[in-house]
KEMAR-808878 format. One record per atom (N, C-alpha, C): x, y, z; chain; residue number from 1; atom name. Coordinates in steps of 0.1 Angstrom, whole numbers, plus 5000, padded with zeros to 4 digits. Atoms other than C-alpha are relative to their C-alpha. Last residue first. Example, Ala and Ser with C-alpha at 12.3 -4.5 7.8 and 13.67 -1.06 7.14 Angstrom:
2
<rec x="4991" y="4989" z="5000" ch="A" i="2" at="N"/>
<rec x="5137" y="4989" z="5071" ch="A" i="2" at="CA"/>
<rec x="4992" y="5011" z="5008" ch="A" i="2" at="C"/>
<rec x="5009" y="4988" z="5000" ch="A" i="1" at="N"/>
<rec x="5123" y="4955" z="5078" ch="A" i="1" at="CA"/>
<rec x="5009" y="5012" z="5000" ch="A" i="1" at="C"/>
//
This chain:
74
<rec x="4993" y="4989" z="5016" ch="A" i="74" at="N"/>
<rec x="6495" y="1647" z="6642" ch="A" i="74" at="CA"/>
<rec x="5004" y="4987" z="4991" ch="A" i="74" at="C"/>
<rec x="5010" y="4991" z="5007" ch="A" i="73" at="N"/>
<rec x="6471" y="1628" z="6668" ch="A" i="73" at="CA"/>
<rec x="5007" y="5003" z="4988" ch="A" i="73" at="C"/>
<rec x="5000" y="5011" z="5004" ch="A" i="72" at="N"/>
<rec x="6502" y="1615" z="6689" ch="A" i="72" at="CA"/>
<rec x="4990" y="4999" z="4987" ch="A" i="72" at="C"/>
<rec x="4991" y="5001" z="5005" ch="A" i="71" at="N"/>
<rec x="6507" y="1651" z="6699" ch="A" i="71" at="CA"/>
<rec x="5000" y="4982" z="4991" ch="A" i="71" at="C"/>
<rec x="5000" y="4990" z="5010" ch="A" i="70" at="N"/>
<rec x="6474" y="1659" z="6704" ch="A" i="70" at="CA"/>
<rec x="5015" y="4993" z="4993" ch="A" i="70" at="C"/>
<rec x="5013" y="5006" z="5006" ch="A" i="69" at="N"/>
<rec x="6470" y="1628" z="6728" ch="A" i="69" at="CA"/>
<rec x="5002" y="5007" z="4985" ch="A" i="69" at="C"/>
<rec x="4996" y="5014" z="5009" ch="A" i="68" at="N"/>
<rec x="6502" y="1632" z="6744" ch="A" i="68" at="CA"/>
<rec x="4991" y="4995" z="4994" ch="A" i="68" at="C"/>
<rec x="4990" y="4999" z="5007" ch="A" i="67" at="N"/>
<rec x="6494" y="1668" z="6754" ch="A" i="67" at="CA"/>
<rec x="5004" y="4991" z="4987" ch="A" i="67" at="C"/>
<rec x="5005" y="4990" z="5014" ch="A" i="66" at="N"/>
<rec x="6461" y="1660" z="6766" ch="A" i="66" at="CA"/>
<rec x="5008" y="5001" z="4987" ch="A" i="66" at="C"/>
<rec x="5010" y="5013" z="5012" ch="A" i="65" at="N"/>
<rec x="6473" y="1627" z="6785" ch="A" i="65" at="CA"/>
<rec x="5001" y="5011" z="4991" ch="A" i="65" at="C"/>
<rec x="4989" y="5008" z="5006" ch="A" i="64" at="N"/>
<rec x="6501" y="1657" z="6801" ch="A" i="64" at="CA"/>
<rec x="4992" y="4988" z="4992" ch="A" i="64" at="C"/>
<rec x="4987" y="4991" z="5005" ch="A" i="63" at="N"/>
<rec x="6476" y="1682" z="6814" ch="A" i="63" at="CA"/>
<rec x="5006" y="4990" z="4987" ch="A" i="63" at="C"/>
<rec x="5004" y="4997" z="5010" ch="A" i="62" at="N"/>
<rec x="6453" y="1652" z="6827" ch="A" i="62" at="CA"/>
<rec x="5004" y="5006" z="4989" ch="A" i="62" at="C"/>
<rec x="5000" y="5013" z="5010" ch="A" i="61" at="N"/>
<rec x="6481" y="1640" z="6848" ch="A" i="61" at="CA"/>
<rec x="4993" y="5001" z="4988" ch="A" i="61" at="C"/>
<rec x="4991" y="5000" z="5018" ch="A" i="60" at="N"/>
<rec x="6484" y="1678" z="6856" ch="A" i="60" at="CA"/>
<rec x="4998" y="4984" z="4996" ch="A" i="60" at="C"/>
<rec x="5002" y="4997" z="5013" ch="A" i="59" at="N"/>
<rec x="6450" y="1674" z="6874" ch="A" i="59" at="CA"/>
<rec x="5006" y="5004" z="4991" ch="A" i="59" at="C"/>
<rec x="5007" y="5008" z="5010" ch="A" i="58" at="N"/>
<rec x="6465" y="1647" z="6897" ch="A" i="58" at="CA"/>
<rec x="4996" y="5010" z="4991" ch="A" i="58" at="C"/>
<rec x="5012" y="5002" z="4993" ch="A" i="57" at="N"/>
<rec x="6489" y="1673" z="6908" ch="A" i="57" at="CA"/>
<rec x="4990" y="4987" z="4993" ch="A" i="57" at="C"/>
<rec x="5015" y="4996" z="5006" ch="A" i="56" at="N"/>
<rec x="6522" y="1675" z="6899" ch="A" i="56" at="CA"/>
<rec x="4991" y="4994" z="5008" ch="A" i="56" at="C"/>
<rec x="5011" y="5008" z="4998" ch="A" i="55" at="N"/>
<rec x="6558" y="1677" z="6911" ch="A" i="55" at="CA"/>
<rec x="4988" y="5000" z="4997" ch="A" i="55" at="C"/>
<rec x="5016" y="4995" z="5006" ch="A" i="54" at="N"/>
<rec x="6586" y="1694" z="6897" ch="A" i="54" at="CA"/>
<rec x="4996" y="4990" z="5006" ch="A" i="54" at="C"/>
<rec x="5011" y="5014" z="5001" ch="A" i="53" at="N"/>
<rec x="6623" y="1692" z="6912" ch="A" i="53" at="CA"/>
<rec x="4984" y="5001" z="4993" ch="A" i="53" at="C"/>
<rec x="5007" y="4999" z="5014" ch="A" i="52" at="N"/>
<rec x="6640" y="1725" z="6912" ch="A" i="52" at="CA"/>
<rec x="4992" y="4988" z="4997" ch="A" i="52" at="C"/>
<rec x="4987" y="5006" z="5004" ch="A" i="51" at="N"/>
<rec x="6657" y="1722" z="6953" ch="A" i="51" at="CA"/>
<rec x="4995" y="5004" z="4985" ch="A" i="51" at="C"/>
<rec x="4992" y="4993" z="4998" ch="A" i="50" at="N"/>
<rec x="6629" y="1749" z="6959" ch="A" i="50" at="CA"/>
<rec x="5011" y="4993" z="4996" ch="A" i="50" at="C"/>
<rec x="4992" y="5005" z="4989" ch="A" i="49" at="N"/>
<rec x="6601" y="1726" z="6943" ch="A" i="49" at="CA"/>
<rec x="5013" y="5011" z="5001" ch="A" i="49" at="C"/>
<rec x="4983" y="5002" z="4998" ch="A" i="48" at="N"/>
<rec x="6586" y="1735" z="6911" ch="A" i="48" at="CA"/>
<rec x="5007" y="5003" z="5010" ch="A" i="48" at="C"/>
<rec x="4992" y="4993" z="4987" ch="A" i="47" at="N"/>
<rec x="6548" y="1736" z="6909" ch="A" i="47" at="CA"/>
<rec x="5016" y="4990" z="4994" ch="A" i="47" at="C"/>
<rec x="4994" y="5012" z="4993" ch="A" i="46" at="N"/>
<rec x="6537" y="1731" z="6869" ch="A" i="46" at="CA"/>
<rec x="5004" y="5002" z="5009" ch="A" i="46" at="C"/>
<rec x="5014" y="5007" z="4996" ch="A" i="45" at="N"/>
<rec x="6520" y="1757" z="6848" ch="A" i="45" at="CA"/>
<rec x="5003" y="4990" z="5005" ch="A" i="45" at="C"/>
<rec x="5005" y="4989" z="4986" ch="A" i="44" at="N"/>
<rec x="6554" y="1777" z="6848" ch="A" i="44" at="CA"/>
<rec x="4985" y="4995" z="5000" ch="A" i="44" at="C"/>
<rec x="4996" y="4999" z="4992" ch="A" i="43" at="N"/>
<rec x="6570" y="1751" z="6823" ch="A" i="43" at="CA"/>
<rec x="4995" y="5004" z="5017" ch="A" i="43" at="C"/>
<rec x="4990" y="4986" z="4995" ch="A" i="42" at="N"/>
<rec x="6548" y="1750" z="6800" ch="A" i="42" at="CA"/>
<rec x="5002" y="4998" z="5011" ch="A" i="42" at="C"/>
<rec x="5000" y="4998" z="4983" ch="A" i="41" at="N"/>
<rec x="6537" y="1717" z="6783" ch="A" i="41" at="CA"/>
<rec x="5009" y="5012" z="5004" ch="A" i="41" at="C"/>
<rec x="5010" y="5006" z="5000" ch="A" i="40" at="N"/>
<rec x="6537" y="1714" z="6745" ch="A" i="40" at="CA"/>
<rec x="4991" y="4999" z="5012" ch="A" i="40" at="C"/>
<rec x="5012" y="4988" z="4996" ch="A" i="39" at="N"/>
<rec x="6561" y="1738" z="6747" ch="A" i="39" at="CA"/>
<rec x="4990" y="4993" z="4999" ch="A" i="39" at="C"/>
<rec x="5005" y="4996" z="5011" ch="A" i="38" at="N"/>
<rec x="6588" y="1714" z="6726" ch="A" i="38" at="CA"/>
<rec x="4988" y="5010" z="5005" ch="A" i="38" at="C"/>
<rec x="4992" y="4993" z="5008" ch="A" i="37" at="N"/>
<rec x="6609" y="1713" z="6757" ch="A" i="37" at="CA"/>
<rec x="4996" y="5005" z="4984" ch="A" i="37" at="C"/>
<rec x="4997" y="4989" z="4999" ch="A" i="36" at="N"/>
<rec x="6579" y="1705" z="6777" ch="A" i="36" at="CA"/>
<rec x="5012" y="5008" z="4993" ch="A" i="36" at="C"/>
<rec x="5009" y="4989" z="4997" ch="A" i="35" at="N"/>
<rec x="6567" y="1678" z="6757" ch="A" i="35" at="CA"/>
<rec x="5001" y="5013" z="5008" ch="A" i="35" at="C"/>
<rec x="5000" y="4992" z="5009" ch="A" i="34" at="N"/>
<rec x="6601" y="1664" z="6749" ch="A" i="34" at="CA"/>
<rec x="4985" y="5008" z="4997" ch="A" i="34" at="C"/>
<rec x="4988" y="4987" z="5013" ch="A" i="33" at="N"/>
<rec x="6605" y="1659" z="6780" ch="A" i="33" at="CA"/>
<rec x="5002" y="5008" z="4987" ch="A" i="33" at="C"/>
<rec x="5000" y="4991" z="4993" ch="A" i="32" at="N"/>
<rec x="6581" y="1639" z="6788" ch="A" i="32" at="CA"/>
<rec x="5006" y="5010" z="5000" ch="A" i="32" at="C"/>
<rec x="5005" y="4993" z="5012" ch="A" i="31" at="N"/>
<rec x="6590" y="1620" z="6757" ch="A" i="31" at="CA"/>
<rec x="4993" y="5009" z="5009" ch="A" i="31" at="C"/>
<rec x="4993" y="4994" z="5011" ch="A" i="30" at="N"/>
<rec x="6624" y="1609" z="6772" ch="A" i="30" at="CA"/>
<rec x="4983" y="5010" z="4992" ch="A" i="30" at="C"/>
<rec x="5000" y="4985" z="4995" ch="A" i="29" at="N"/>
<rec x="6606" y="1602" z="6803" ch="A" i="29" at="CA"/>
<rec x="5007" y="5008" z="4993" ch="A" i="29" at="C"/>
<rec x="4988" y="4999" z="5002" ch="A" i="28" at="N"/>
<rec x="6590" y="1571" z="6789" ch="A" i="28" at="CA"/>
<rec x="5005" y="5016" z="5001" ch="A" i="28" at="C"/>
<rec x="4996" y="4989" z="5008" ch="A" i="27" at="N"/>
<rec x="6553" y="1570" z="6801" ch="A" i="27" at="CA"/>
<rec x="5013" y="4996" z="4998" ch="A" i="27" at="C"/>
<rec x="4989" y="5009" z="5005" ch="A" i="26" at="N"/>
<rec x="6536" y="1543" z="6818" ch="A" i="26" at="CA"/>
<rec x="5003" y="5003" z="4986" ch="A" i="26" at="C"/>
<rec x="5007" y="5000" z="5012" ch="A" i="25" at="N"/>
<rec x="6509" y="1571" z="6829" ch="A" i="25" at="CA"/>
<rec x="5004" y="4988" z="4989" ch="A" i="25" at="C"/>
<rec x="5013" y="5003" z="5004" ch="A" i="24" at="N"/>
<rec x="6514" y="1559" z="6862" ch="A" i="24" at="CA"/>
<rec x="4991" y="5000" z="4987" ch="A" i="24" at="C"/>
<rec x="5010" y="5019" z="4995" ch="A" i="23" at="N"/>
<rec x="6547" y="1545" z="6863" ch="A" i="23" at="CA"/>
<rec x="4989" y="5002" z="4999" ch="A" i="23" at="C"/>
<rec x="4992" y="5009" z="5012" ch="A" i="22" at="N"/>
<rec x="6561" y="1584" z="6846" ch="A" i="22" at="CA"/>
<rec x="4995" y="4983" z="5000" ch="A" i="22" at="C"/>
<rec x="5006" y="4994" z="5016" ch="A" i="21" at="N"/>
<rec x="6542" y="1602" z="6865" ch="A" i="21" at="CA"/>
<rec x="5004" y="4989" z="4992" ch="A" i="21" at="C"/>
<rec x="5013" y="5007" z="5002" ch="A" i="20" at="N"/>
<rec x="6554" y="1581" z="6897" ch="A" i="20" at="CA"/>
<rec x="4989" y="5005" z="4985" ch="A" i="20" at="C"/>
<rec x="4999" y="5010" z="5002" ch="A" i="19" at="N"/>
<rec x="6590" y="1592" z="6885" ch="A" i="19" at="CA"/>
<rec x="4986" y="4994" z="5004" ch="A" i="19" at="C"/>
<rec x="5003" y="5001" z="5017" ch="A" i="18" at="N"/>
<rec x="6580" y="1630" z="6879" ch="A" i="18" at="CA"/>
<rec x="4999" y="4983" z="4999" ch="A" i="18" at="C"/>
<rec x="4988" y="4999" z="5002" ch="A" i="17" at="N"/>
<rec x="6571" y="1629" z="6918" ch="A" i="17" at="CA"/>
<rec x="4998" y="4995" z="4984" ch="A" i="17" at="C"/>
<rec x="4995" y="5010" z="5005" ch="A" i="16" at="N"/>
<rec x="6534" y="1629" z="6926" ch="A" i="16" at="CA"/>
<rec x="5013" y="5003" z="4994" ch="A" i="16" at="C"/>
<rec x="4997" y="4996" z="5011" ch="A" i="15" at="N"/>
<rec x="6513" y="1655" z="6949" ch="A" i="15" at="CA"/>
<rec x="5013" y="4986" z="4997" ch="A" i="15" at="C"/>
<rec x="4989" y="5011" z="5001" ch="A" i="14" at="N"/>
<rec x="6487" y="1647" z="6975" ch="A" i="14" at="CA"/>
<rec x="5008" y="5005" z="4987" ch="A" i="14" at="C"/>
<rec x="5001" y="5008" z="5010" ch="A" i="13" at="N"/>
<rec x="6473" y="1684" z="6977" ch="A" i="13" at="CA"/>
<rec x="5009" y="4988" z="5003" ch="A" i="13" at="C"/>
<rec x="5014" y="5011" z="5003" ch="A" i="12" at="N"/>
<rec x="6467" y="1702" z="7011" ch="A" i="12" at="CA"/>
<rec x="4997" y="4989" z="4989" ch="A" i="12" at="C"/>
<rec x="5003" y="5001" z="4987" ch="A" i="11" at="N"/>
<rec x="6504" y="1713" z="7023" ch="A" i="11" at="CA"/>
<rec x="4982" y="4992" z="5001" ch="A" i="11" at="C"/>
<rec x="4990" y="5004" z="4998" ch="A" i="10" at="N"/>
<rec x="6521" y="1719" z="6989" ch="A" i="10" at="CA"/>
<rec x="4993" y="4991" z="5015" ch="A" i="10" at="C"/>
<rec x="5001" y="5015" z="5009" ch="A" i="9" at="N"/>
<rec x="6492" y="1733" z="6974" ch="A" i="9" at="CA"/>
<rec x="5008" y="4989" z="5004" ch="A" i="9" at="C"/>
<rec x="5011" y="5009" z="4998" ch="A" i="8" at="N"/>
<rec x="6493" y="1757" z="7004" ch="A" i="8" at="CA"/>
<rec x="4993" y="4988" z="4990" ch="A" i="8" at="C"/>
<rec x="5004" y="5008" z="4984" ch="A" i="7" at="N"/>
<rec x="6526" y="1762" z="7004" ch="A" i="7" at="CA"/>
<rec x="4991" y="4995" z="5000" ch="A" i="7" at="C"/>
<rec x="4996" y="5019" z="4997" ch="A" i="6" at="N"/>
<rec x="6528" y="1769" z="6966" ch="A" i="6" at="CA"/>
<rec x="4998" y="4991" z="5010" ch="A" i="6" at="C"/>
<rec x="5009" y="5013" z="5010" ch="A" i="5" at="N"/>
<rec x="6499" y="1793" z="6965" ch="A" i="5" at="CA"/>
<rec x="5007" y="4990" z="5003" ch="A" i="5" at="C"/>
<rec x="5012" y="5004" z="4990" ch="A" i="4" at="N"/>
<rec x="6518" y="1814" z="6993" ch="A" i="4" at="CA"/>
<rec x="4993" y="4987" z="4991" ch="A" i="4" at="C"/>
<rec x="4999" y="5012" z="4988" ch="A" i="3" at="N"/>
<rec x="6551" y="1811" z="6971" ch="A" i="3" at="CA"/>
<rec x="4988" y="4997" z="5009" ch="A" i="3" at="C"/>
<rec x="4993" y="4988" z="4988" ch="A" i="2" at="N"/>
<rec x="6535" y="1828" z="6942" ch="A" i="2" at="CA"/>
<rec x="5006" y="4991" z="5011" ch="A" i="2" at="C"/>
<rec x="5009" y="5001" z="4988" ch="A" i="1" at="N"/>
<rec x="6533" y="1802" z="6911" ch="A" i="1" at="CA"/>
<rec x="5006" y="5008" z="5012" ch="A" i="1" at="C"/>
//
């Protein structure tokens, strides 16, 4: 994501730290993980903070149900 995009997502979106992800979907952050490290989730479709942190948007919460829906599916 370009930095202009990020600012201004950064500046008009409420955005959610991985740990409220994790309380709202009452996830375990081990399998968060293993959705992006298995590609299930990509990396670069996610903002990522200058320290590297990621935060999301309510419409990655959808993102990540999808994921764990398919994946749970198999």
């Amino acid at each position: 994501m370009e930095d202009k995009d990020k600012s201004e997502v950064l500046n008009s979106e409420k955005l959610l730290s991985t740990s409220e992800v994790l309380r709202v979907l009452n996830l375990a952050k081990h399998k968060l993980d293993y959705l992006f490290e298995s590609r299930k989730l990509k990396k670069e479709d996610f903002i990522i903070l200058d320290n590297g942190h990621r935060v999301y948007r309510d419409s990655d919460l959808c993102k990540i149900r999808e994921a764990l829906f398919r994946v749970m599916a198999k």
